[in-house]
C-alpha positions as CSV (number, residue, x, y, z in Angstrom):
1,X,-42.4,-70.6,-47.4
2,X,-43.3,-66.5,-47.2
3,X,-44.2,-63.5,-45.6
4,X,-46.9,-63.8,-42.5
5,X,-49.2,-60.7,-41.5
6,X,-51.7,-60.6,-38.6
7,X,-54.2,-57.6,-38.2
8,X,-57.8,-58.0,-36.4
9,X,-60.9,-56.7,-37.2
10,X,-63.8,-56.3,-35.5
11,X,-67.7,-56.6,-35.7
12,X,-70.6,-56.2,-33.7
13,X,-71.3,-59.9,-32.8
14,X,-67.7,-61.1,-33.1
15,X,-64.2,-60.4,-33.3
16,X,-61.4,-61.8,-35.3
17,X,-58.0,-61.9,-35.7
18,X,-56.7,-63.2,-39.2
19,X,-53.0,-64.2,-40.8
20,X,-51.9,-64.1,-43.5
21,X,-49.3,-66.5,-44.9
22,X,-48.0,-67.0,-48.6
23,X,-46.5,-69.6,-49.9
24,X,-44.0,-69.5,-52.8
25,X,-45.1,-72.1,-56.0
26,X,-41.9,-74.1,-54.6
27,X,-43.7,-75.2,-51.4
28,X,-45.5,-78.6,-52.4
29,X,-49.0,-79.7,-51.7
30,X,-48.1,-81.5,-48.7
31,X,-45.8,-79.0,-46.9
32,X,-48.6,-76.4,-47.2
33,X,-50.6,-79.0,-46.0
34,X,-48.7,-80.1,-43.1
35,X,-47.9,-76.0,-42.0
36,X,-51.4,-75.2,-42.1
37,X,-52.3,-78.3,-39.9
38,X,-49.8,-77.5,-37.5
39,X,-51.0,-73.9,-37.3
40,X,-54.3,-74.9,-37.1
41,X,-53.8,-77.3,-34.2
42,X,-51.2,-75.9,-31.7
43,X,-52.8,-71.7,-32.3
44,X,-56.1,-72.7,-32.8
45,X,-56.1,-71.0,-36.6
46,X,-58.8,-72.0,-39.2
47,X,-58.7,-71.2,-42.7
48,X,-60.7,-68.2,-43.8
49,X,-59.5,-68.4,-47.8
50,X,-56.9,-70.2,-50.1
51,X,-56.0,-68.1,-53.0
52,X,-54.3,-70.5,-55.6
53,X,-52.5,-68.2,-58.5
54,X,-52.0,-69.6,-62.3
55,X,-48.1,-69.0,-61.3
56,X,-48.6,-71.6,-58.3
57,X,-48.2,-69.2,-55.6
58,X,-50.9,-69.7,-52.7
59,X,-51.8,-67.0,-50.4
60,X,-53.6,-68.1,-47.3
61,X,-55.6,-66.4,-45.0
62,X,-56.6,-67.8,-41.6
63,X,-58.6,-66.7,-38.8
64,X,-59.3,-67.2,-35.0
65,X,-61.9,-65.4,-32.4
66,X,-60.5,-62.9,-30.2
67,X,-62.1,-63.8,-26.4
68,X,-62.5,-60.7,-24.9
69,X,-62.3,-61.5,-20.9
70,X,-64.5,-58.7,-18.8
71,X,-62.7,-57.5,-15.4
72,X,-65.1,-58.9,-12.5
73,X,-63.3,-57.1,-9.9
């Protein structure tokens, strides 16, 4: 598979935290498919953009809300 980044960024209304993941032109159809589900499910990921490149290569970028908890006491 490839190299994974996180950073988070934030906005007035919301916050989120994105990954990055890239995926060599080896990795087939389904194995993205299958990694990105599994990410998706167990991390609570969803995908923000799929870059497809004419070499094959697939960068993906996924993102989840950051839940900000205030102190009560």
């Amino acid at each position: 598979m490839g190299a994974t980044s996180m950073k988070s960024t934030q906005s007035i209304a919301t916050t989120w935290e994105f990954r990055e993941i890239a995926m060599s032109r080896e990795t087939s159809r389904e194995s993205a498919r299958e990694l990105l589900t599994s990410v998706a499910e167990t991390e609570h990921w969803e995908l923000d953009r799929l870059r497809i490149f004419p070499d094959g290569r697939r960068n993906v970028r996924l993102r989840r809300k950051v839940i900000r908890v205030a102190r009560t006491a």
